[in-house]
Every structure is written in structure tokens, then in C-alpha cells.
C-alpha positions as a Markdown table, in Angstrom:
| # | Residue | x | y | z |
|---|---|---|---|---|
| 1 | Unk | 5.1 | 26.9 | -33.2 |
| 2 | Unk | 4.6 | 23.6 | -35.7 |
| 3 | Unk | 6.3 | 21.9 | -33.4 |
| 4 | Unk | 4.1 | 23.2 | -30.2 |
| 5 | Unk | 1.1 | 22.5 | -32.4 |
| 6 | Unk | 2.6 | 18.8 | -32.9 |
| 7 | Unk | 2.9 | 18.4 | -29.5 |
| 8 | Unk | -0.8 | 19.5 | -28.3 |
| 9 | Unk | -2.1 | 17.5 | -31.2 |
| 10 | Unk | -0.1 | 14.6 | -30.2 |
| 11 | Unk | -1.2 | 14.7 | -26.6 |
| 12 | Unk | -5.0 | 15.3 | -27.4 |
| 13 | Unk | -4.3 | 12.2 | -29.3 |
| 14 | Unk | -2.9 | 10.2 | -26.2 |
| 15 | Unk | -5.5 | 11.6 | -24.3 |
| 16 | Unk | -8.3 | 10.7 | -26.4 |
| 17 | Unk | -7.3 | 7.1 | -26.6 |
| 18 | Unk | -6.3 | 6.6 | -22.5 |
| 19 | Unk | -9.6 | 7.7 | -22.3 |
| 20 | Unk | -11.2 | 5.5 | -25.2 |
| 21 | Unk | -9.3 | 2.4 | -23.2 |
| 22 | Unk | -10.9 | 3.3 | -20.0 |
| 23 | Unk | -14.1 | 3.4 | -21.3 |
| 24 | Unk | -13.4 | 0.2 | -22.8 |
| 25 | Unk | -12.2 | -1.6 | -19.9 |
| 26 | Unk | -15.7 | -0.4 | -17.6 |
| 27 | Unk | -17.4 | -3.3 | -16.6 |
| 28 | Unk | -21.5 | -2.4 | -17.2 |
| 29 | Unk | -23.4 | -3.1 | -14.1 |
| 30 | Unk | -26.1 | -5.3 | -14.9 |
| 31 | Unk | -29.5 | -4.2 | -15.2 |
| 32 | Unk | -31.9 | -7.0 | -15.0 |
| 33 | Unk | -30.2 | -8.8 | -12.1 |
| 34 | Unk | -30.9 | -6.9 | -8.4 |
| 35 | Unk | -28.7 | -9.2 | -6.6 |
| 36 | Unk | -25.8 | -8.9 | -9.6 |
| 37 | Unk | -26.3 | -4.8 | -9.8 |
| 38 | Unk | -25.8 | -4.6 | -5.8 |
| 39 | Unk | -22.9 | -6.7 | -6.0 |
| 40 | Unk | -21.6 | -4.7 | -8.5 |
| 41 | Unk | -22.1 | -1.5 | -6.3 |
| 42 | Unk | -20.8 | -3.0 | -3.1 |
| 43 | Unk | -17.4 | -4.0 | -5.1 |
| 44 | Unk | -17.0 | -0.6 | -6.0 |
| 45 | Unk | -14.5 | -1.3 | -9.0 |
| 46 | Unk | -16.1 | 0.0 | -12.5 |
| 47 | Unk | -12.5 | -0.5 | -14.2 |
| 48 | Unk | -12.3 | -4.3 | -13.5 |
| 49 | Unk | -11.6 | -5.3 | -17.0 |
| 50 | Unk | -8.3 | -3.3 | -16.8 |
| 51 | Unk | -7.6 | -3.8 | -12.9 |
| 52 | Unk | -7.3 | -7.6 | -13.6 |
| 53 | Unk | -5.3 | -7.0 | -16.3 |
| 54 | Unk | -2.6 | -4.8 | -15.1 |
| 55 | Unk | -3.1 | -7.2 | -11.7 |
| 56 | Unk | -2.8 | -10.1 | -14.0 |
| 57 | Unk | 0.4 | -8.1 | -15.3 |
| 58 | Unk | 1.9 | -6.9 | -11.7 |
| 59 | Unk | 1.2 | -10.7 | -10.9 |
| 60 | Unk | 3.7 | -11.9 | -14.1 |
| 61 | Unk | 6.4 | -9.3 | -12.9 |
| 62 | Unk | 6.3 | -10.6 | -9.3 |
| 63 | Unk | 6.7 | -14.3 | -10.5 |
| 64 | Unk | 9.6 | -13.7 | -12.6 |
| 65 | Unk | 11.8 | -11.1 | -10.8 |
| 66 | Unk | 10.7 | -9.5 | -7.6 |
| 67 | Unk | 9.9 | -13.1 | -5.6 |
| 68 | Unk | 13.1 | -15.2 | -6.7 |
| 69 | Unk | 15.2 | -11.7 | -6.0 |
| 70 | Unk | 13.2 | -11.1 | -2.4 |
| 71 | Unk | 13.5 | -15.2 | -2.2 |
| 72 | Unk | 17.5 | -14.8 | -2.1 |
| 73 | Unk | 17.6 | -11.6 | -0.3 |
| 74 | Unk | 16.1 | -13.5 | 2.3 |
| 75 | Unk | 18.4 | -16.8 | 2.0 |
| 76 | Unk | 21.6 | -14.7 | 2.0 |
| 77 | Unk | 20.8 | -12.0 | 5.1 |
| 78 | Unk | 20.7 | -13.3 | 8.3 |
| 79 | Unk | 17.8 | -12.0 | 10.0 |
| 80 | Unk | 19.2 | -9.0 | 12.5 |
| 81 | Unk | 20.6 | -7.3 | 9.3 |
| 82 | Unk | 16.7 | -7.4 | 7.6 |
| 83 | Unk | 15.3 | -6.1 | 10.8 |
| 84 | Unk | 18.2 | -3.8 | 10.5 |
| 85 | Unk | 17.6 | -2.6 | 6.8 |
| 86 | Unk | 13.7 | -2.5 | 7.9 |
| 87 | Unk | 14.4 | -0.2 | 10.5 |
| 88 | Unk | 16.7 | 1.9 | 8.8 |
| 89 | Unk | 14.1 | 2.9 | 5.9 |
| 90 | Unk | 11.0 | 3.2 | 8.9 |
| 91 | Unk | 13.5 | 6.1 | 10.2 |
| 92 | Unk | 13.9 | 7.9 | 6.6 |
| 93 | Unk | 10.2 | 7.7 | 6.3 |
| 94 | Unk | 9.3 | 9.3 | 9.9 |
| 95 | Unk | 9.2 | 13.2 | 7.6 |
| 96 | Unk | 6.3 | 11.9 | 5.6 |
| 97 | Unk | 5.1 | 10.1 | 8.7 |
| 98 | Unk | 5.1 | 13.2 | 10.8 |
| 99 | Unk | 3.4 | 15.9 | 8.5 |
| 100 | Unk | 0.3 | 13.9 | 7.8 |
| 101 | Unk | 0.4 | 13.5 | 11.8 |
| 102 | Unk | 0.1 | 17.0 | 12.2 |
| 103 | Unk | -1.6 | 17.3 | 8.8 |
| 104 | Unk | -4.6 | 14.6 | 11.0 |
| 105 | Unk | -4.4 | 17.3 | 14.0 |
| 106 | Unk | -3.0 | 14.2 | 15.9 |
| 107 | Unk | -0.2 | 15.8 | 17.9 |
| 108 | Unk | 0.2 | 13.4 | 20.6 |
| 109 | Unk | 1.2 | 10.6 | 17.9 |
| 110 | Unk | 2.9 | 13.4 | 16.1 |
| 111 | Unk | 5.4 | 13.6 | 19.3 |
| 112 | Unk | 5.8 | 10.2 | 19.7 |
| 113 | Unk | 7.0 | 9.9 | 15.5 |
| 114 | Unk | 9.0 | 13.1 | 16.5 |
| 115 | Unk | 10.4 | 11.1 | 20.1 |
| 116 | Unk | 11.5 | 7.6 | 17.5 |
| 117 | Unk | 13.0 | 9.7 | 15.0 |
| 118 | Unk | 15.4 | 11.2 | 17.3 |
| 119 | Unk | 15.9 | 8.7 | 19.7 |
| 120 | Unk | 16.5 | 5.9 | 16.4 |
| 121 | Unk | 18.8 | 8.4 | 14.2 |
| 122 | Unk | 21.4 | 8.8 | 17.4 |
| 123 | Unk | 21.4 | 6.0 | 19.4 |
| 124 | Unk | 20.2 | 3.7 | 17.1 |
| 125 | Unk | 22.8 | 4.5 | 15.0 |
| 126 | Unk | 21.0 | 5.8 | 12.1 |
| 127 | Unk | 17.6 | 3.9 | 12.7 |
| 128 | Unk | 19.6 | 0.6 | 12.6 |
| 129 | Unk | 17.8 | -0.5 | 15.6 |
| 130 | Unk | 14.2 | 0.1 | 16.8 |
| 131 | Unk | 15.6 | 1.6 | 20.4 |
| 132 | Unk | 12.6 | 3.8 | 20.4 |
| 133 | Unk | 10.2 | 0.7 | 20.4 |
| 134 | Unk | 12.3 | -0.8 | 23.9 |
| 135 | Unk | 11.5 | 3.0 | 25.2 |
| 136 | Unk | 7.5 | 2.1 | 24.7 |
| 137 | Unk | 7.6 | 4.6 | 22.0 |
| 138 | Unk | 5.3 | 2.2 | 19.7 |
| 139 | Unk | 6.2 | 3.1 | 15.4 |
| 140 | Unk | 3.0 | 3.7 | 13.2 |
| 141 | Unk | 2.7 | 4.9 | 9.7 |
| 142 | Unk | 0.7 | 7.7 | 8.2 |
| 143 | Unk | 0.1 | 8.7 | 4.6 |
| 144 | Unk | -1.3 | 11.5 | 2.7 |
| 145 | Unk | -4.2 | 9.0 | 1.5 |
| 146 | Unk | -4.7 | 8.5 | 5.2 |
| 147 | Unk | -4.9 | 12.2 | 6.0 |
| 148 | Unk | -7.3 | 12.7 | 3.2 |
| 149 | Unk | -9.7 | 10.3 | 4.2 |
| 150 | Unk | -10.0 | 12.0 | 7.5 |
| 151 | Unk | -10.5 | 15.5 | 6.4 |
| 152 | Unk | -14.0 | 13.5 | 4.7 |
| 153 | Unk | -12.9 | 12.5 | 1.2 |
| 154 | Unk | -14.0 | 9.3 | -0.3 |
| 155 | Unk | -11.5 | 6.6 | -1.5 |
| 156 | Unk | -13.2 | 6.6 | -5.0 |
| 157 | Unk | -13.4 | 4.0 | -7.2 |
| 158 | Unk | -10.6 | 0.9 | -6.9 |
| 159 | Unk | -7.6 | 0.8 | -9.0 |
| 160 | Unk | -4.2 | -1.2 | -9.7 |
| 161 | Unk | -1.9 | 0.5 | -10.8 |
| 162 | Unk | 0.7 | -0.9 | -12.7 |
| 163 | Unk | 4.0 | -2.0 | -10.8 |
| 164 | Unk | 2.2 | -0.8 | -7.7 |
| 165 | Unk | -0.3 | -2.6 | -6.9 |
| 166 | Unk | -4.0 | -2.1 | -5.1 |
| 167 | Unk | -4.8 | 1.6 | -4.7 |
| 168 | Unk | -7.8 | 4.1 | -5.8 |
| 169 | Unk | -7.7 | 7.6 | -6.9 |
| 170 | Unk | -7.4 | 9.0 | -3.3 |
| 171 | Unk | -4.5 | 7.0 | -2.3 |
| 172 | Unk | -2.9 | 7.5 | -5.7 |
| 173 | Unk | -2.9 | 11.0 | -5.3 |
| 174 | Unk | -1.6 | 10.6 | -1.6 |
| 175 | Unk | 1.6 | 8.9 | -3.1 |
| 176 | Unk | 2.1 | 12.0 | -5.3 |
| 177 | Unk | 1.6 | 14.3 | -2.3 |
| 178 | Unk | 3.8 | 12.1 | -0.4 |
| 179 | Unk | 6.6 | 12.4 | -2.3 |
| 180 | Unk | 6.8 | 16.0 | -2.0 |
| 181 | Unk | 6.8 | 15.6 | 2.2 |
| 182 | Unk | 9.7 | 13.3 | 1.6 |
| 183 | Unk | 13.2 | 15.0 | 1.6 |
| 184 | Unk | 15.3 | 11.6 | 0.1 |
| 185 | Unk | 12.7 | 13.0 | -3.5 |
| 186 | Unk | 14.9 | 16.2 | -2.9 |
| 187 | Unk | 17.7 | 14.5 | -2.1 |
| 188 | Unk | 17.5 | 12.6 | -5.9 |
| 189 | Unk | 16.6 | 15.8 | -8.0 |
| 190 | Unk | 19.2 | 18.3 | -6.3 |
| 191 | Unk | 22.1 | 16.6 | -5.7 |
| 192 | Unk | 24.8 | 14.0 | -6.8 |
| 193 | Unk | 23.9 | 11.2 | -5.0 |
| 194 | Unk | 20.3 | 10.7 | -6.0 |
| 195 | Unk | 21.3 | 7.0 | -5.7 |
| 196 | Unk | 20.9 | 6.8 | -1.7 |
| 197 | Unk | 17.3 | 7.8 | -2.3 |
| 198 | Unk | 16.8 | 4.9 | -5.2 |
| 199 | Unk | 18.6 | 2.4 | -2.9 |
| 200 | Unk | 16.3 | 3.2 | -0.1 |
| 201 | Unk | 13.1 | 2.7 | -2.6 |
| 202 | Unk | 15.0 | -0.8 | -3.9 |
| 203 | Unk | 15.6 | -2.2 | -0.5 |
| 204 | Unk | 12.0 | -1.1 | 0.6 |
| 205 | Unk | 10.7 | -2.9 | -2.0 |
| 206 | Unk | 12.7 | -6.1 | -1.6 |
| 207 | Unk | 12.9 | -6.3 | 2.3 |
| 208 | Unk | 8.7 | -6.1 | 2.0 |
| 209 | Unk | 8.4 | -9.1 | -0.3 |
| 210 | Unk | 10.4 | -10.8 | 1.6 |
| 211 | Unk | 8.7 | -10.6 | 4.6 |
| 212 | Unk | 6.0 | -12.0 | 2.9 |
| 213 | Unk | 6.9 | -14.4 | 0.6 |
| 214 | Unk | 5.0 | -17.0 | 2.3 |
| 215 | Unk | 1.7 | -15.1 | 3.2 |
| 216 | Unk | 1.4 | -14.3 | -0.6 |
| 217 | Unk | 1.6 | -18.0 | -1.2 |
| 218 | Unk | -0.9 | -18.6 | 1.2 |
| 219 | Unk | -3.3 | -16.1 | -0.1 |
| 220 | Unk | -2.8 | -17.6 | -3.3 |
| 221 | Unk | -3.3 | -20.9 | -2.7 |
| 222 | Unk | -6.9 | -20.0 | -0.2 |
| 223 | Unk | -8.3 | -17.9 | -2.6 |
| 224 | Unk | -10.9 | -18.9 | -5.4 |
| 225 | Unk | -10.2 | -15.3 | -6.9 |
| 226 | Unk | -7.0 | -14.1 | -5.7 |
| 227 | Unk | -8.2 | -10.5 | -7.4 |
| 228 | Unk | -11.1 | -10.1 | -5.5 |
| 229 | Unk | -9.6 | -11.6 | -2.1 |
| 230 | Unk | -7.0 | -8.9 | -2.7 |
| 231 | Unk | -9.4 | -6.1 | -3.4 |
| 232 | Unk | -11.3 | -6.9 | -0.2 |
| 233 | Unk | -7.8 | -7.4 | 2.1 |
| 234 | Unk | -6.6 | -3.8 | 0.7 |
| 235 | Unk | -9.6 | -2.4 | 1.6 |
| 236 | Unk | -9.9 | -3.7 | 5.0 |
| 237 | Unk | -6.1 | -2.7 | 5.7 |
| 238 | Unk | -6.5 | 1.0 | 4.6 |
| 239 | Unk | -9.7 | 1.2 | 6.7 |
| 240 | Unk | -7.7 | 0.0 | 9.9 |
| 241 | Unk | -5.0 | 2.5 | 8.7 |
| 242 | Unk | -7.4 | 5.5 | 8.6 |
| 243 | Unk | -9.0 | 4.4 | 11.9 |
| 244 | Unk | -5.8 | 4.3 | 13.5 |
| 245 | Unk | -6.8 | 0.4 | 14.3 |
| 246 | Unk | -9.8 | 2.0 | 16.2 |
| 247 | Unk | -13.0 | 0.1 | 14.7 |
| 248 | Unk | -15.6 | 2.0 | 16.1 |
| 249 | Unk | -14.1 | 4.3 | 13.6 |
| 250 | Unk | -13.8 | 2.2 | 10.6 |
| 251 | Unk | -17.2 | 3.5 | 9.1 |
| 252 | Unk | -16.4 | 7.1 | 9.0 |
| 253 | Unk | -16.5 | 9.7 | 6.2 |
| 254 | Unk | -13.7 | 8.5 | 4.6 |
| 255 | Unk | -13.8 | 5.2 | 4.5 |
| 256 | Unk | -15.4 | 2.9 | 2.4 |
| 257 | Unk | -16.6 | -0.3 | 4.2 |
| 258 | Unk | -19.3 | -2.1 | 2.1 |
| 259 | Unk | -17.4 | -4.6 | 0.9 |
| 260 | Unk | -15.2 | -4.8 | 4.0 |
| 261 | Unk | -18.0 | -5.6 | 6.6 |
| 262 | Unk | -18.4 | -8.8 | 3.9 |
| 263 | Unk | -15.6 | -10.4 | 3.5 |
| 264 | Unk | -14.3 | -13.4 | 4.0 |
| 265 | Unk | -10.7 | -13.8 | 5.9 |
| 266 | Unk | -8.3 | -16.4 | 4.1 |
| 267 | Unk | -6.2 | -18.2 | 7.1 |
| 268 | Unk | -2.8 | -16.9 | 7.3 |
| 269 | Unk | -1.1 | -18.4 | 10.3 |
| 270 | Unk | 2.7 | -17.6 | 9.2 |
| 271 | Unk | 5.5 | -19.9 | 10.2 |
| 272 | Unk | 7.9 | -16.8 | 11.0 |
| 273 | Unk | 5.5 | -14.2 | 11.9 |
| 274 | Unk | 8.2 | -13.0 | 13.9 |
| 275 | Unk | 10.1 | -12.1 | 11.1 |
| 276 | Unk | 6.8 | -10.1 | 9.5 |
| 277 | Unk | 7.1 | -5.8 | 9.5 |
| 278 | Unk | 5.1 | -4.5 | 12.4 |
| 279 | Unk | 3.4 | -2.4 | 9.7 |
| 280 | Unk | 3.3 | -4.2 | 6.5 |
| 281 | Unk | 0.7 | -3.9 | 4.4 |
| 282 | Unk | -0.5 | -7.5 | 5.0 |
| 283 | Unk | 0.4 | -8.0 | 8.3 |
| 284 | Unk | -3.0 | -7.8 | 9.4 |
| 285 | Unk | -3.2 | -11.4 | 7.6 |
| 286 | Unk | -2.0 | -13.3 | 10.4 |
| 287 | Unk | -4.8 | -13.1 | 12.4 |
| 288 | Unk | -7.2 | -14.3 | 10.2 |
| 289 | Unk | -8.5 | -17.8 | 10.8 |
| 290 | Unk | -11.4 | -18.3 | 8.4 |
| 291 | Unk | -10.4 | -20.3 | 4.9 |
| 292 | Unk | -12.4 | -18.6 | 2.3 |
| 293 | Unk | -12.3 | -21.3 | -0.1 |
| 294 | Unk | -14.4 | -23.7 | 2.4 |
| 295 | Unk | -17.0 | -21.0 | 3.0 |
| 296 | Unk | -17.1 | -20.2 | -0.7 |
């Protein structure tokens, strides 16, 4: 019982101070400034302080060890094994991918994810190659955040989490949700070879960088705030995400598009774009032609 006692008192204690460092790391919305205080509102992002800090922090971690290793992951594979890799973790994904289509009420696309995962996992051998795609049976993705934001529920404040990235409390919850739909998180907890499922995350991880390795360096260098620029370009992927790339349908109930309808496109005309994931998270990039630094 002491040591229960400990325990509670030692987690009202973590509690109590998470929350005293949130409170500390609110930025205060001006009050004497209209145009400062409706910024402030439109940027939707209370917890700046800390965002750019654990952005800052994501930022350091990138630098050291995730863009040198996605650097010579891309030197050393020639480019049908990537596309190969790619594809092969698309077709692992197509569970989570076809619960929050039916989760959406969208059955049609919900057939088509059903059509790719059995067409790629036999003869493409695995998911190794995209034969679904030749058959006009077009890959999309789908999340729990997504599925959410459909059913009416705001995205809430913005966040970054640490080692993750760009997110708010709706996706963030999504990814917990997520994991559940996704039987490689089985796979880890209930069997001896948990290590497919952690390969599969690692190779995710590294075959996305890669793909982008120069877009992140363009975004970079056209940006006056690379926080902000990447606050807005989250936001504006996540409402073509929830719109299914419809924008007639970018302003609905769950989407947030204040600071959206706003902002400023950074040019991202990529050398390879060829080589860019269909659905990356920045893919969307390419197509923007407007510097933001020489309209700032």
C-alpha cells in the first residue's frame, strides 16, 4: 500500500508539473493589438513556446542522424528497390487504410483499397510492385485523424510532438487509434518476431526522408520562418487529406482552414519528382510556384 501511495503521489507530481510547463510554454494573445490578437487566433497554436522548441529539437535530430542515414540510404539503393520497399510498406498499411474507409462510410474507395491489397500481396509479390496502380486501381491513404474530422470534430489546437513532428490533439489521438487497426502492432506484442513490425516502421521512416531530402532543403532555404511555413504546409495537407483532394470540401466541419486560405506557397519544383511517394506528406509541395520569401 506505501508503495501504491508512492506511486499516486509520484504521478500527481509528474502531472502537476507537465501541466505547470504547458502553462508555461502558452503564448498570451495580445490584448491591445487587433491586428496581433487576430493573427494570434487565425494561427491557432497557444503552445508555440514549446512547439518551437520540441521543432527546434526534432529539427537537431533530423540534422544529425535521420538526413545523413536517409542521405546514404538513398546513395546505396538503386531506385526500383526504394519504390520497391515503398510499396511493400503501402501494402502492410492497406488494414488501417481500409477500416477508416469504411469507418468514412466511403465503400467504393473501401473496395478499391480492398481490390490493391489483394491484387499487390499475390501478384505483386508481397506488395513489391504497385501492379494494382497499372490496373487503374489508384492507392490513397486514410487515417483515424482523417475519419474523425469527417464525423465533425475539430483538429484542435496545433502541436509537435517530439520525434514526430507537426500534429494536433485530433490527429494525435488518430495515431493511437491507428495502431490498434494495424495488425504488424499485434504482430510485435504477441509473437517472436516483433522485429518485422519495427523494421517496417524503420524503413518507413527512412525511405520517407529520403524522398525528400531535397524538398526539406528547399523549404528551408524559402522560408523566413521554417516553423510557421511548416505549420501552414501541414495544415493545408491534412485539409486536402480530409477532403479527399476535393476543395469544394476543404472548409467543412472538420477542418480547420483559417490560416490555410492565407498562406503563402514556398516553390518546390524537385529535380526527381519522379522519385517522390505518390502520397507523402509533402508531396503536395511540388506544385507550388510562389517563393514566400519574395512576397514576405
Amino acid at each position: 500500500m506505501r508503495i501504491w501511495s508512492a506511486m499516486r503521489g509520484l504521478a500527481a507530481q509528474m502531472v502537476a508539473l507537465a501541466s505547470l510547463m504547458v502553462l508555461a510554454s502558452c503564448a498570451m494573445p495580445p490584448s491591445n493589438d487587433p491586428e496581433a490578437l487576430a493573427a494570434y487566433r487565425e494561427a491557432n497554436d497557444p503552445l508555440e513556446p514549446m512547439n518551437r522548441y520540441f521543432f527546434d529539437l526534432n529539427n537537431f535530430a533530423d540534422e544529425i542522424f535521420m538526413k545523413p542515414l536517409a542521405g546514404w540510404y538513398y546513395i546505396a539503393l538503386p531506385n526500383f528497390a526504394q519504390d520497391g520497399i515503398r510499396n511493400a510498406v503501402n501494402n502492410v498499411r492497406t488494414p488501417v487504410i481500409l477500416a477508416n474507409d469504411l469507418f468514412q462510410g466511403e465503400f467504393e474507395r473501401a473496395g478499391t483499397t480492398f481490390g490493391r491489397f489483394l491484387v499487390n500481396s499475390t501478384l505483386g509479390l508481397g506488395g513489391l510492385f504497385d501492379v494494382a496502380e497499372k490496373m487503374g486501381m489508384e492507392r490513397h491513404d486514410e487515417d483515424f485523424g482523417q475519419t474523425m474530422a469527417v464525423a465533425g470534430m475539430d483538429e484542435g489546437p496545433y502541436l509537435v510532438l517530439p520525434l514526430i513532428g507537426p500534429s494536433n490533439p485530433r490527429d494525435a489521438f488518430g495515431k493511437v487509434v491507428d495502431a490498434f487497426l494495424d495488425p504488424m502492432t499485434y504482430l510485435t506484442f504477441f509473437t517472436s518476431v516483433g522485429w518485422i513490425n519495427t523494421t517496417r516502421n524503420g524503413l518507413d521512416i527512412v525511405d520517407f526522408r529520403a524522398r525528400n531530402l531535397q524538398t526539406l532543403d528547399q523549404i528551408k532555404k524559402g522560408s523566413l520562418d521554417y516553423y510557421a511555413t511548416v505549420r501552414s504546409l501541414y495544415r493545408q495537407r491534412r485539409a486536402d487529406e480530409i477532403s479527399n483532394g476535393n476543395p469544394n470540401l476543404m472548409e467543412g466541419p472538420g477542418t480547420d482552414t483559417e490560416e490555410t486560405s492565407e498562406v503563402r506557397p514556398i516553390i518546390m519544383i524537385h529535380p526527381n519528382a519522379s522519385m517522390m511517394e505518390p502520397d507523402a506528406p509533402l508531396d503536395f509541395l511540388h506544385d507550388s510556384v510562389v517563393k514566400q520569401g519574395s512576397m514576405n
